[in-house]
N, C-alpha and C positions, 0 to 999 in steps of 0.2 A: 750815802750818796756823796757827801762832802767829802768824803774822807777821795772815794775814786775821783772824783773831779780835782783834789789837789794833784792826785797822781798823773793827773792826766796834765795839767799845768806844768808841774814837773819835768814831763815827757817832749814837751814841746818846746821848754824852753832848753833843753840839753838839745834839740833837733836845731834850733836855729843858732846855739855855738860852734854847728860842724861846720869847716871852712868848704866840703868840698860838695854840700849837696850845691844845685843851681837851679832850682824852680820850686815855686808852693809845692809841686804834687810830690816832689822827693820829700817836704818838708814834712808833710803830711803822713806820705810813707815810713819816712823814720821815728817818727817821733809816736805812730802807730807799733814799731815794734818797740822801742823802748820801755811804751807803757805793757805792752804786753810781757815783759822781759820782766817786767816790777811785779804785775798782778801774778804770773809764775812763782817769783821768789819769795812772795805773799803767803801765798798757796803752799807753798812747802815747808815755811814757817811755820804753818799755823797747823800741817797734820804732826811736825817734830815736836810744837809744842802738846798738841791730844795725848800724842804716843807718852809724851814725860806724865802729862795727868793720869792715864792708864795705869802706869807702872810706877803711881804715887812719889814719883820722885820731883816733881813739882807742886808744888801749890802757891796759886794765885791770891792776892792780898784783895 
């Protein structure tokens, strides 16, 4: 849960260094897909790393 709540932290504060949003709810808005854009690349990290453990080409310490 900590770990999403930084990411969401993260999200929000990359949303209010954009120069051209102009109201909380765009603030809100973007910085909803940002995080969503993270937990994506999360997500796809972590089947690329399965697939290495499958085919024994990784192991974790």
């Amino acid at each position: 849960m900590k770990q999403r709540n930084d990411l969401w932290l993260i999200a929000r504060n990359a949303a209010f260094r954009v120069e051209f949003i102009t109201t909380g709810r765009e603030i809100l808005l973007y910085a909803n897909v940002i995080y969503s854009a993270m937990m994506w690349g999360w997500n796809e990290k972590l089947k690329e790393i399965d697939s290495l453990k499958e085919k024994d080409l990784l192991t974790l310490k």
